[in-house]
Structures are given as C-alpha cells and as structure tokens.
Wavefront OBJ file of the C-alpha trace (Angstrom):
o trace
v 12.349 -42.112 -10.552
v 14.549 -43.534 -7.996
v 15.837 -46.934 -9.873
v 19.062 -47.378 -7.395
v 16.560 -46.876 -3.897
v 14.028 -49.208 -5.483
v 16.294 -51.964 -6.264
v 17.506 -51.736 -2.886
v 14.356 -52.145 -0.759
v 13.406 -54.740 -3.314
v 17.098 -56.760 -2.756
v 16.069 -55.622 1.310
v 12.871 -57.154 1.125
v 13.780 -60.701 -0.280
v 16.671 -60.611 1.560
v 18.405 -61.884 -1.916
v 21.143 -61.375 -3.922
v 21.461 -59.487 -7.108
v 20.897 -62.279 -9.349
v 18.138 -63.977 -7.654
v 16.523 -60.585 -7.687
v 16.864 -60.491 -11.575
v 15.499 -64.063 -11.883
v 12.722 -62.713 -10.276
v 12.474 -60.254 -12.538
v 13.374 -61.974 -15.265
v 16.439 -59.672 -16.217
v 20.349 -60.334 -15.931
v 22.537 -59.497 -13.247
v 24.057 -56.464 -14.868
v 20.804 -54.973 -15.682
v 20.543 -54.554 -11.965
v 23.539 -53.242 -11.696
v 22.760 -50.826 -14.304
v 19.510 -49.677 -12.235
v 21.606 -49.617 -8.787
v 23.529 -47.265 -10.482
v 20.330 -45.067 -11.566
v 20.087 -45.742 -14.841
v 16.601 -45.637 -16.386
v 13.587 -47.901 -14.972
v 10.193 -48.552 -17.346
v 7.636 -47.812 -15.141
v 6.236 -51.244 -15.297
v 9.091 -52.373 -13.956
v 9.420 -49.757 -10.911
v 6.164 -50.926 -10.103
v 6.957 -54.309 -9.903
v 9.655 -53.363 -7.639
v 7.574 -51.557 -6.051
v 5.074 -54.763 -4.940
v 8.206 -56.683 -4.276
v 9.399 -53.918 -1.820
v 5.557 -54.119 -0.801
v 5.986 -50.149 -0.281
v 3.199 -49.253 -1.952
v 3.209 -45.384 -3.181
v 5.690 -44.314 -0.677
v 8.889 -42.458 -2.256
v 11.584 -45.264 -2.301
v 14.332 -42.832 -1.134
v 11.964 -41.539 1.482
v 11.876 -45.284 2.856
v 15.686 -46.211 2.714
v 16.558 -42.242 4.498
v 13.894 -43.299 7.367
v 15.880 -46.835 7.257
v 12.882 -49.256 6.870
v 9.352 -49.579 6.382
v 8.639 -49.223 9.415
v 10.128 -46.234 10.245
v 9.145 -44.895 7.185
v 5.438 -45.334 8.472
v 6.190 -43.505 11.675
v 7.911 -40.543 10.032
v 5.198 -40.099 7.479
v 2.503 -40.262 10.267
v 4.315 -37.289 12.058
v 4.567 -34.925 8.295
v 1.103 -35.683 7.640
v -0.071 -34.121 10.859
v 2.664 -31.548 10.786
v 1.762 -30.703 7.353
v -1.877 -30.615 8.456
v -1.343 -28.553 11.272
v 0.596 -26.012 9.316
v -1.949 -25.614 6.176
v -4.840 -25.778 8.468
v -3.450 -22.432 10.620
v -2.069 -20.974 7.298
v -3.031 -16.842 7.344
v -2.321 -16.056 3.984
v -5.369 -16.491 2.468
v -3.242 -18.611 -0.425
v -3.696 -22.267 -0.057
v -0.114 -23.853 0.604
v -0.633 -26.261 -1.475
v 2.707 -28.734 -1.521
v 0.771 -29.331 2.480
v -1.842 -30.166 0.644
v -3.650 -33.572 0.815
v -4.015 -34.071 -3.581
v -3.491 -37.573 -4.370
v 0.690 -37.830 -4.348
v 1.507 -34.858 -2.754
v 2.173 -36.227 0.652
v 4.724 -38.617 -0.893
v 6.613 -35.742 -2.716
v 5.900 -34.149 0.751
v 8.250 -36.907 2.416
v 10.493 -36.742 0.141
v 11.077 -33.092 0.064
v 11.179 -32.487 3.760
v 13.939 -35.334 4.428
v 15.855 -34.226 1.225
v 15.490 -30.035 2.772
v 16.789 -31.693 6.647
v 19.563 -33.753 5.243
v 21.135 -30.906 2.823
v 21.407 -28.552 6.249
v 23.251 -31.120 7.784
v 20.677 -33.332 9.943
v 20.955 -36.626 10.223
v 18.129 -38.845 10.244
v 18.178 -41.304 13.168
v 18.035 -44.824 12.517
v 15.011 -45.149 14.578
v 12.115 -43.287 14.648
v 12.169 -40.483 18.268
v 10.183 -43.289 20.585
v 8.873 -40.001 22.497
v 7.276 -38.759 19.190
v 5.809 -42.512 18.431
v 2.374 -41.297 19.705
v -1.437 -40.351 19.089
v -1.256 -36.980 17.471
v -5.127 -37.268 17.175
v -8.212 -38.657 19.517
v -11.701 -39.617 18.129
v -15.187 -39.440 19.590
v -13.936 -37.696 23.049
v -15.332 -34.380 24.782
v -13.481 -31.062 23.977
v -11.809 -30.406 26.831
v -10.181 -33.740 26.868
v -9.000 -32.933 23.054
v -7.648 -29.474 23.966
v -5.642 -31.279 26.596
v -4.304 -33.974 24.417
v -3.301 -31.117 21.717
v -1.452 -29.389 24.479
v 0.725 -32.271 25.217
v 1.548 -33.241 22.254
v 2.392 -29.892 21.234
v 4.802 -29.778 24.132
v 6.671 -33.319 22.590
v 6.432 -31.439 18.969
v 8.339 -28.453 20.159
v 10.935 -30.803 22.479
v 12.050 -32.603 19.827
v 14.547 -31.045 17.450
v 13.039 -33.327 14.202
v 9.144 -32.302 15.021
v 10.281 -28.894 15.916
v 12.001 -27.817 12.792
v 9.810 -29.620 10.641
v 7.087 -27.720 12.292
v 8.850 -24.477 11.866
v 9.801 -25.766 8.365
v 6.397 -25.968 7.583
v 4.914 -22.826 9.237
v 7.964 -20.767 7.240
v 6.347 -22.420 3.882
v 2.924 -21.469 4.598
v 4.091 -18.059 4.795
v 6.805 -18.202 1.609
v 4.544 -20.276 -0.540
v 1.564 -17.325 0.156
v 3.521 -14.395 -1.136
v 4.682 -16.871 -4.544
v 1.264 -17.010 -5.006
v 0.201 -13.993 -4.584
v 2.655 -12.503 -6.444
v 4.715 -14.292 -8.395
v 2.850 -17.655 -9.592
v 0.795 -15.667 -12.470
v 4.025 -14.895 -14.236
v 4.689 -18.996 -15.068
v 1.269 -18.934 -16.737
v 2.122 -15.641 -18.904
v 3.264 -16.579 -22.734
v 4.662 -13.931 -23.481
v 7.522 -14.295 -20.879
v 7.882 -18.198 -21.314
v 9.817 -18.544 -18.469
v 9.493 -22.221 -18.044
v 12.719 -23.591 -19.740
v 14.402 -20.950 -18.275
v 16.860 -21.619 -14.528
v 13.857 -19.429 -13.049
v 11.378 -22.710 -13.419
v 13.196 -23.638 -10.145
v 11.474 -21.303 -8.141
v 8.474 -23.087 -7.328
v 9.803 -26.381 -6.971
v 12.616 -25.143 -4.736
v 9.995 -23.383 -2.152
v 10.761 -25.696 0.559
v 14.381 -24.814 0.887
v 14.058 -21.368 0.815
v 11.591 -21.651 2.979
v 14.145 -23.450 5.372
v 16.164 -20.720 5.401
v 14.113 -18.586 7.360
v 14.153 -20.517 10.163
v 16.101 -20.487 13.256
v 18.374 -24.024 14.197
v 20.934 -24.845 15.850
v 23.906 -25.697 13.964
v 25.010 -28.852 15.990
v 21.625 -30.130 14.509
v 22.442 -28.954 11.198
v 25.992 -28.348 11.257
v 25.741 -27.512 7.046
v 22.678 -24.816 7.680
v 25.093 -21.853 7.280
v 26.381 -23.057 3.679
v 22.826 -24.358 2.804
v 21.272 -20.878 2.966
v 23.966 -19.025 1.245
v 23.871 -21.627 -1.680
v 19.970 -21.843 -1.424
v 19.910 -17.595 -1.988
v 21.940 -17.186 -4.251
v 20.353 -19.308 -6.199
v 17.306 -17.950 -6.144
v 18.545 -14.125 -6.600
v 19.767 -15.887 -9.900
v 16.528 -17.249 -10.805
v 14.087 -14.083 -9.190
v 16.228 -11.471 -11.515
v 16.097 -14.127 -14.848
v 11.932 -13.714 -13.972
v 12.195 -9.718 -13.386
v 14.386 -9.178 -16.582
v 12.342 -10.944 -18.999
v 8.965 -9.547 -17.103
v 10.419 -6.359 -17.888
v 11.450 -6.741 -21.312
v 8.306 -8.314 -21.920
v 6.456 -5.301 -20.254
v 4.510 -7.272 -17.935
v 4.063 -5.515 -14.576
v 5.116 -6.457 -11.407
v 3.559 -5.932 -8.041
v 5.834 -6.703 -5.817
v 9.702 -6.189 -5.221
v 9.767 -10.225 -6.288
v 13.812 -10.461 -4.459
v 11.550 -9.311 -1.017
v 11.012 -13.616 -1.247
v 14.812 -14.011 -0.825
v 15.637 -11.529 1.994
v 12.726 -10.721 3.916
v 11.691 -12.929 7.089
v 8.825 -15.455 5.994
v 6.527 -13.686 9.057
v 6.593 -10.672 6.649
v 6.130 -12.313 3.279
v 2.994 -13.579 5.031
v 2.118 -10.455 6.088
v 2.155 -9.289 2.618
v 0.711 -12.106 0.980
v -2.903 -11.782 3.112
v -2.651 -8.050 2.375
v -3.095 -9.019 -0.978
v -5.147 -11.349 -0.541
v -7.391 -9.294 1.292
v -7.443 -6.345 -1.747
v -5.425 -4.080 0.573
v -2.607 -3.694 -2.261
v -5.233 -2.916 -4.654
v -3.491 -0.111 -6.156
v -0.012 -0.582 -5.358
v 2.065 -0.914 -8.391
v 5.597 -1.762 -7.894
v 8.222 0.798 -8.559
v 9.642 -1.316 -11.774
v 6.186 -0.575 -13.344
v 7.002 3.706 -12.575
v 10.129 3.119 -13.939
v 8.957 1.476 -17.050
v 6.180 4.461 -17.302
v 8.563 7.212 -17.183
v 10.778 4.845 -19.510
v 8.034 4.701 -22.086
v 7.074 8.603 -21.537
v 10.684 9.264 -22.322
v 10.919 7.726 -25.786
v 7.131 9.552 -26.287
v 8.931 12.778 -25.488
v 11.882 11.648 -27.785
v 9.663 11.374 -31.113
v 7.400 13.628 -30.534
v 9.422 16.733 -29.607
v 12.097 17.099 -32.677
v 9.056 16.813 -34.869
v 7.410 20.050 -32.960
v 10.435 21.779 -33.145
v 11.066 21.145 -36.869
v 7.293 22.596 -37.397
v 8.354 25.692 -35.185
v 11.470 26.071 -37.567
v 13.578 26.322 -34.286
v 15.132 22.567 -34.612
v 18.286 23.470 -36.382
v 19.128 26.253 -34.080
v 18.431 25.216 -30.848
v 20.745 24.545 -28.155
v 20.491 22.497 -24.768
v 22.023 24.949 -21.782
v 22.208 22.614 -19.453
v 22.677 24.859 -16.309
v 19.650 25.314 -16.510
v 18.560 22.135 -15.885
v 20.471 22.078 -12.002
v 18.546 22.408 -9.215
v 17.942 25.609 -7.744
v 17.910 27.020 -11.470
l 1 2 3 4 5 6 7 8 9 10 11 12 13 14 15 16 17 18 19 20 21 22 23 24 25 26 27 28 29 30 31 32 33 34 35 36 37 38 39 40 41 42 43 44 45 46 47 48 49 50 51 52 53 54 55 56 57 58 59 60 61 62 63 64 65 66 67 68 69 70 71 72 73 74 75 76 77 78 79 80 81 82 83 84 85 86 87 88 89 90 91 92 93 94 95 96 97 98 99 100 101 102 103 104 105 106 107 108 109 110 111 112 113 114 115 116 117 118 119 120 121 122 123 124 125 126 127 128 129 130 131 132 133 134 135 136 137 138 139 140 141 142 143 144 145 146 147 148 149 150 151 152 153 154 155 156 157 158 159 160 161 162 163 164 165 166 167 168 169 170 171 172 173 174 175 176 177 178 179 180 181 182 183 184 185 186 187 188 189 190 191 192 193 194 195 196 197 198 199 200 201 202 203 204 205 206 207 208 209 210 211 212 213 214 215 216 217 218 219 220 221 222 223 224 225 226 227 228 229 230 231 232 233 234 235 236 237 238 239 240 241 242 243 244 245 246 247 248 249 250 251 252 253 254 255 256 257 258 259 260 261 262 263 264 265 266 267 268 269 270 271 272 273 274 275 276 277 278 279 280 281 282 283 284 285 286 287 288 289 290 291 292 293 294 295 296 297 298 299 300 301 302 303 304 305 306 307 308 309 310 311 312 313 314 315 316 317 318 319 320 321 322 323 324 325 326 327 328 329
C-alpha cells in the first residue's frame, strides 16, 4: 500500500494543507506526516483516502506518475487496449495472465508497466501524447471500415515511442510469461521444494522486467536500459539456479534448461512454450534429469558391486588398472 502517494492526491484533491487534511480525517498533523513518509495505512483509512482522492481503484502511484486524474484515465485507456491487443494475439497456448482482465489486475497492470518504463530510464510526460488521445475501438460499423480504423491506429501505436514499447513490452511478456508457464510455474506449487520464501519467489512477480529486456529501445528514450537489463539478469540467474538447485536436490525433474528464460530472445521462449503446449516436447526430458539418472545408477553400481565381488571372493584382491579404462583401450 502506497500511504505517501495516497496522502498526496488526497492533500491534491482538497487543495489543503496537512492539517486540514487530518481534521478531515480526524488524525493529527504528524500522523500525516508519518503516512507521507510511508509508514503503515489501515485499510479503512486508505480507503477513505481513497474517496477523498475520488480515484476509485486506480493504483495511487499509478495516478501521481501519469500526473493527475486525468491523465491517469488516458494512460490506462491506452494499457487496457495494449494489454488486450497483446493477450488476444498471444501464440503460446498459455494464457498471459498479468494482461488479463481478473478483477484488479489491470490496476497492478498500470502500475507495473509505468514502474518497468521509469526504471529503464523513460520519463513519463506530464501530459498524456495528444496524438495517442484517440478511439482505439469503433462500435456497430461494417468491417471494412473497422479494418481501416485498426490500421491507423496501429500506425499512431507504432509512431509513438510510449505506445510502441509498451506494445513491444507487452508482446515480449506474452511470449516470456508462456514458457514460465509451461515450464516453470508447476515447481511453486511442488512441497517438496518450498521455494516460496526463498529469493526465487521473485520470478513470477518480476516477469514484466525481464520481459523488458528483450526488447529493442533506444537509449535516448531510456537512457538507464543498458544498466536495467544487466541488473534485471542477474537477478534472475540468482533466483533461476536457487529453483534448479533445490529442484535437484529435491529430485524433481526439469524439462527445460529453466536459465533459457534469461538469455534466449522472448520470440524463442514462445516458440518453445506452444511446442509444449501443443505435446510436441512430450518426451523431452531435460539433460539435468540424465544427469541425475546416471547419478542415481552410479551409487546403484556403488552398493551393489563390492557386495558381488565379496560373494565371488575376489574383493580383497582386486585391483583397478586404469589404462584400461582410456579410450582406444
């Protein structure tokens, strides 16, 4: 909960001071300074903010990036069709679901797509693109005259460096959320590796980002993108091999090369994902799982064979030569 952005569309919207806000509220003036400085808000008070803002269940950060209300309004208008766009033309065969429509998602939607921009470096105007402030969508007219209208306002999306890397954005999650679900998801749901509590409970939440970094933008438009991906892999290498360790010890097998979701380009991880989807992987186990067979075969081999040779009477005697066990021997 954002305490510090709430109080300040609330202080914003009343056009009031601190204190006349907290006789509003019926609190003192250094309780609100307390909250401004993000200390802990009962959610009955947030949501009295919340009416006093009149932003109803809009992210309160989300509002005071876009600058106002308004603005807020426009921008969300744009995600919402971007977002629908994107999931609607998704090939995975995985619902993406954070572009999903589920009661909330949208807002965390928002919030995450300004919070992924702004870390690489963009900065959100102060006023919503006026060429983007248009109809994305016409009712009740023929089909040819809806083609036409999605032509041209895919020509504005893809002129516009804010639509067109939030459309790429989104388009580079379809594909990176697919292969998380088809391959890595399952493992959060597995008790016996617990890996919730663990760094590696980051990985889901953290798609979007990752997701950014497989996109191509120009660095005048986000002059931080080079330092945002190297921070944004690294930290998931961290998290991936924390997941494939305890998988391992844990002897659960794996069916894909799960670090593939850190260095390979999202067109491929989509690629891979709808294989999958599709039962074309069927049988493909992932080399960790061969290496865990021959692992297991080896410590077979280890118990079993000293006991043969102890029945043969040849244990005490017997020698390795290990020449012989070059190749070409």
């Amino acid at each position: 909960m954002d305490s510090e952005a709430l109080v300040q569309l609330a202080l914003n919207a009343l056009s009031c001071n601190q204190k006349e806000l907290g006789l509003r509220l019926g609190v003192s003036p250094t309780q609100i300074s307390k909250w401004k400085k993000g200390e802990h808000m009962s959610l009955d008070m947030a949501e009295k903010l919340r009416e006093l803002a009149n932003i109803g269940d809009r992210d309160p950060q989300f509002v005071i990036w876009a600058g106002s209300l308004t603005e807020a309004d426009k921008w969300e208008r744009l995600i919402r069709y971007l977002a629908e766009r994107a999931y609607e033309g998704g090939e995975t065969g995985y619902n993406t679901y954070p572009l999903g429509d589920e009661e909330g998602q949208r807002e965390l939607l928002c919030w995450s797509t300004f919070h992924t921009l702004i870390e690489m470096g963009v900065t959100i105007p102060e006023r919503f693109p006026e060429e983007l402030d248009v109809e994305y969508e016409l009712d009740d007219e023929d089909e040819d005259t809806i083609q036409d209208h999605e032509s041209r306002v895919s020509v504005i999306i893809e002129n516009n460096p804010y639509s067109s890397t939030i459309d790429k954005l989104y388009h580079s999650l379809n594909n990176v959320y697919g292969f998380y679900a088809a391959y890595m998801s399952e493992l959060f749901y597995d008790e016996e590796l617990d890996l919730m509590g663990t760094p590696a409970e980051n990985i889901e939440p953290c798609l979007m980002s990752l997701a950014a970094c497989k996109i191509e933008v120009d660095t005048q438009f986000a002059p931080n993108f080079a330092r945002f991906r190297a921070r944004v892999k690294k930290e998931y290498k961290e998290w991936i091999d924390i997941a494939k360790d305890m998988a391992f010890r844990a002897g659960v097998p794996l069916r894909a090369e799960l670090l593939d979701l850190v260095y390979d380009s999202d067109d491929s991880l989509g690629h891979e994902a709808e294989a999958e989807s599709l039962g074309f992987n069927a049988s493909r186990i992932h080399p960790d799982v061969y290496m865990n067979e021959l692992l297991v075969g080896m410590r077979i081999i280890h118990q079993v064979l000293p006991a043969i040779m102890k029945k043969l009477g040849v244990y005490e005697e017997f020698e390795l030569d290990t020449t012989k066990l070059r190749l070409g021997d």
